[in-house]
Every structure is written in C-alpha cells, then in structure tokens.
N, C-alpha and C positions, 0 to 999 in steps of 0.2 A: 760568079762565085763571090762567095759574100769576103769580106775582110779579115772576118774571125779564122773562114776554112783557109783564107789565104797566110795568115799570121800561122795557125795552126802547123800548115804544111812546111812553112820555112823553120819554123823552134822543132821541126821531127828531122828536117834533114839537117841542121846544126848538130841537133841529139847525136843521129846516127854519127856521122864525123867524127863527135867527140869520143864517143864510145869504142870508135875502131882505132884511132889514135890510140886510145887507154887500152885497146886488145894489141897493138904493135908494141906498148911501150912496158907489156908481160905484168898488167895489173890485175887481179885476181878476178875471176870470171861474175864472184858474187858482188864484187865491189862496184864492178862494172852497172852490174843490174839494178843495183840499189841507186847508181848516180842515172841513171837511165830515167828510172821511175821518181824519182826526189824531180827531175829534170823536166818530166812531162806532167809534172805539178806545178811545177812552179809556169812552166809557158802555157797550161789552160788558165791558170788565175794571172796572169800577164795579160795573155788573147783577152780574157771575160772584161776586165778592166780598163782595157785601151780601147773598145770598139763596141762598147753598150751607148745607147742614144742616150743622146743629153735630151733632159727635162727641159720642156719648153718653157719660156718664160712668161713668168705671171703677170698677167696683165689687170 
C-alpha cells in the first residue's frame, strides 16, 4: 500500500470521528456535510503534497 492510500485512509477515519462527534453534539446534518467535504479536500491536497517524489538532483 503506497503512502498516499495510507495517508488517505487515516484523514477518512479522523473525518468520520469528526463528523459523528458533530452528529452527537446535534450540529445540523447540512453543516455536517459541507465540513465532511471542505475536510476530504483539504486531506487530498495534504496526502498530494507530503508523499509526491522529490526531484532528483542536478548533477
């Protein structure tokens, strides 16, 4: 499993957490889903960014 899918998989299960904390603590279902999706953007362009190969150096 590469890095990314690994990175990937732990910012969904943080999501989820979040999300149901914010469903116990009687936050609106739409509000919810908008920080869901705001949330699984911002941890693709995280994942994209921490675990793209460095350019090798110029020799």
């Amino acid at each position: 499993m590469s890095s990314f899918s690994t990175y990937i998989i732990g910012f969904i299960i943080l999501v989820i957490g979040l999300a149901l904390a914010a469903y116990l603590l009687n936050v609106p279902a739409m509000w919810i889903a908008v920080g869901v999706v705001v949330l699984i953007g911002i941890g693709v362009l995280m994942a994209t960014s921490r675990t793209k190969p460095r350019d090798p150096p110029v020799a």
